[in-house]
N, C-alpha and C positions, 0 to 999 in steps of 0.2 A: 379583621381584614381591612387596609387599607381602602377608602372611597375612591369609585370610581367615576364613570359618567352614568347615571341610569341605566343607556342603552347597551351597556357592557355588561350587564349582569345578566345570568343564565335563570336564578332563582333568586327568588326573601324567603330567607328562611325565620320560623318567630319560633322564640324560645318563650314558653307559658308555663306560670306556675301560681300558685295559691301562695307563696312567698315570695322570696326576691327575683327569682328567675335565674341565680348564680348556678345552679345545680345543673338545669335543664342546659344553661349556656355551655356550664365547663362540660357538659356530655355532647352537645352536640357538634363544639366545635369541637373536639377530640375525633366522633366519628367523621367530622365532612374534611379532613385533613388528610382524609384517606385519597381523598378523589382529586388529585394536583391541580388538574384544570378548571376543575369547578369556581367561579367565580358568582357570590353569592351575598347580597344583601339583607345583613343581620340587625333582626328586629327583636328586642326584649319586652314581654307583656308582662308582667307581676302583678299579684295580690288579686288573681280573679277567683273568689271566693262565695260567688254566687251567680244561677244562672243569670241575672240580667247582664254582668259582666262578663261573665262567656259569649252569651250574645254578639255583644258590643266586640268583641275580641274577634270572634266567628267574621264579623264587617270587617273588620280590618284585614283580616286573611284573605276575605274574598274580591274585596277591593287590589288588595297585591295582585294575586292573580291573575284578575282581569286587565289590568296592567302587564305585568308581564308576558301576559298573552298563553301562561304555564302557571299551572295549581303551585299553589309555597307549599313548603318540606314546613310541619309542625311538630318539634321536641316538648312535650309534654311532660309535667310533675305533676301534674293536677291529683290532689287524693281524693276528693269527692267524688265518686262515681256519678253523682245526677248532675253536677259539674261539668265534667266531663264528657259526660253523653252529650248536654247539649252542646257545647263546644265543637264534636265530634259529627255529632246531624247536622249544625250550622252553617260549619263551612267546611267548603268544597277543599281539600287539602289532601298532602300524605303525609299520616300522622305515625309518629314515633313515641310509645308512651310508655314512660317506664317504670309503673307501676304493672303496665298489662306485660310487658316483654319480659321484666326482673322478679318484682314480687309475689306477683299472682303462682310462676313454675317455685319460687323458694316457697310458698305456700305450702303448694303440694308436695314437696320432698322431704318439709320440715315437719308435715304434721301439725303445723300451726294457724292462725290468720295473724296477720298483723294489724296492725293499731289503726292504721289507714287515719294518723292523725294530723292534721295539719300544723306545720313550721316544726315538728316532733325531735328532727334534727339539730336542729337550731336549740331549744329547749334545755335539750340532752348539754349541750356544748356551752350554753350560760352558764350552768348552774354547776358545771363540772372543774375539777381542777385543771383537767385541758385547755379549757378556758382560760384560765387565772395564768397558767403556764406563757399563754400564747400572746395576752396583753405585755407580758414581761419582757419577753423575746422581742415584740413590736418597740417598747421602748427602751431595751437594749440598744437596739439596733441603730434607732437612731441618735441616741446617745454617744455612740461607738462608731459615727460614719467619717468618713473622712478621715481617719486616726483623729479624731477633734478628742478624745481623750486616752490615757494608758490607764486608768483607773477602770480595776475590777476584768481587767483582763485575764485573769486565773479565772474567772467564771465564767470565760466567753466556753463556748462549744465548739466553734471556729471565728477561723482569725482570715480575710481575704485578703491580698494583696495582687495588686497589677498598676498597669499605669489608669492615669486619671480618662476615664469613661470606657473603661473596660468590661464594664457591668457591674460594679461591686456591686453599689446601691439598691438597685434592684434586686437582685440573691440575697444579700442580706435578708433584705426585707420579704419576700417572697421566703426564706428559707423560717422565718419567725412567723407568719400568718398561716402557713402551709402545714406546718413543723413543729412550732414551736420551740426553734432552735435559734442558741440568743448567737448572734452573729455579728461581728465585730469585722471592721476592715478600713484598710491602710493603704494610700496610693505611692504610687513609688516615684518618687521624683527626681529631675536630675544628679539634686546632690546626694542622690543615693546613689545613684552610678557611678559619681566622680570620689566616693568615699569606698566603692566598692560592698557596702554593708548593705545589711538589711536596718530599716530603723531601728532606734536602739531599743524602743518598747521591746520588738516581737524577737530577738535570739533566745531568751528564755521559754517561750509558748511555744519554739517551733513544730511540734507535734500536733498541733494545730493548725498551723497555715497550708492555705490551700491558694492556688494563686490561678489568675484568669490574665488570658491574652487574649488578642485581636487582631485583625490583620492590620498591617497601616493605610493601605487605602478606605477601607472602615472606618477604622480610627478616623484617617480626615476628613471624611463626610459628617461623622458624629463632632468632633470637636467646632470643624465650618459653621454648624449650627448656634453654637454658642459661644466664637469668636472668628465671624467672620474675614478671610484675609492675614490672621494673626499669624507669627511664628509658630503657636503653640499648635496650630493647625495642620501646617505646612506639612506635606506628605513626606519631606527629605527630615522634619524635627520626630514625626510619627514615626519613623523608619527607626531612626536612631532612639528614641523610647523604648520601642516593643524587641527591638534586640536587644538592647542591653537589661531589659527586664526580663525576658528568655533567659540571656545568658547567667542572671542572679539566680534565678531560682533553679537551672539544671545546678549552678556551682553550690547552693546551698542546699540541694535534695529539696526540694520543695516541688509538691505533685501541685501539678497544673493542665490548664486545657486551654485551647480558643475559643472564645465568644462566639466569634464570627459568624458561625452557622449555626448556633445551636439556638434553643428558644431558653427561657428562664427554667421554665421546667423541667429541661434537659438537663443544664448546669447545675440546677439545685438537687435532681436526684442522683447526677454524678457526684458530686460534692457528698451527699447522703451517705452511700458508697464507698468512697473513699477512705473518708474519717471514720466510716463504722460508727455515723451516728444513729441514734433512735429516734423514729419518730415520737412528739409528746404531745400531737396532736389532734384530732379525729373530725 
């Protein structure tokens, strides 16, 4: 969530975990997405793996609060149960933990206990071909950005096309760390519109391509950024871009969508979708 001024914010919320904190993040920003107005200062605590760190953790919760004048919202992965309790006595908070809310009811359904091991995830994911999968895809991907190469594009998964800051780079890459899907992509440039083709790599893959558009007022704020005042900027050069890349890909069948609104992870699991790919991930 973009920063704002202090006294604009409703709550801190602090994502805790005896690992990275990615897990407790990607769940919690998923759930607080729900509540549009909520405007909320996001704090990551990682590697609390013993009470005195909980503690120490517990201080920083209760110092937010105090401050804000309102208890912080606590996303929780902690596996240690004595961990956790103290974290849970320490500070004043509402806590969300999801080991108590997820695994403890699959416990009981399953008939089993689980491992209740710490980084267990993580672990699983080194040592797996998932893994090995998904470094490959990472350095596909950047291998394959920009159209900076046509080499071993029979082995992309998908092929992205739109114009320059459309979002390829990000999906690609997001669709290879998420996925593990090697993802390749290609900006579409004038003299592609003036030659009316698709590059000449991508007519043979086109069962592949999947293409992204944006609005052009977007586009010029995104490109303003990275060449302030320029033609390439120019909302009248945007305009004429993102139409004449529209009009390529309805004329060449090529499924597409708008950026504009969507997040990466909307785009990436549309794109998922579309191509009827497999996750090779976990």
């Amino acid at each position: 969530m973009p920063d704002r001024p202090q006294t604009s914010y409703d709550r801190t919320v602090f994502f805790v975990s005896d690992g990275t904190g990615i897990t407790a993040e990607t769940l919690g920003h998923s759930v607080l997405t729900q509540f549009e107005h909520l405007r909320y200062r996001p704090q990551r605590i990682p590697f609390i793996d013993s009470a005195d760190k909980a503690r120490e953790a517990a201080a920083r919760i209760n110092e937010a609060g105090e401050r804000d004048g309102k208890r912080a919202i606590v996303f929780s992965t902690l596996v240690n149960p004595a961990v956790a309790a103290t974290l849970k006595t320490s500070a004043s908070a509402f806590f969300i933990e999801m080991f108590e809310t997820f695994v403890e009811p699959l416990e009981r359904e399953l008939g089993l206990k689980s491992t209740h091991t710490i980084g267990r995830s993580h672990n699983i994911a080194v040592n797996s071909e998932d893994y090995k999968n998904r470094i490959e895809a990472i350095n596909f991907a950047l291998a394959h950005d920009d159209g900076q190469s046509a080499k071993g594009l029979a082995t992309a998964d998908v092929i992205l096309v739109g114009v320059s800051r459309s979002g390829k780079t990000p999906t690609s890459l997001y669709l290879a760390m998420q996925y593990g899907v090697k993802a390749a992509n290609y900006p579409l440039i004038p003299e592609d519109f003036e030659r009316g083709q698709l590059p000449s790599a991508l007519p043979q893959h086109k069962s592949k391509i999947f293409g992204l558009s944006i609005a052009p007022e977007r586009l010029t704020e995104v490109r303003n950024e990275r060449r302030p005042n320029s033609r390439y900027a120019s909302l009248e050069n945007c305009r004429y871009e993102v139409d004449a890349a529209e009009r390529m890909m309805k004329r060449e069948s090529i499924r597409w969508l708008s950026s504009t609104t969507k997040s990466i992870e909307e785009i990436a699991a549309t794109i998922m979708q579309e191509i009827r790919l497999e996750r090779r991930s976990y």
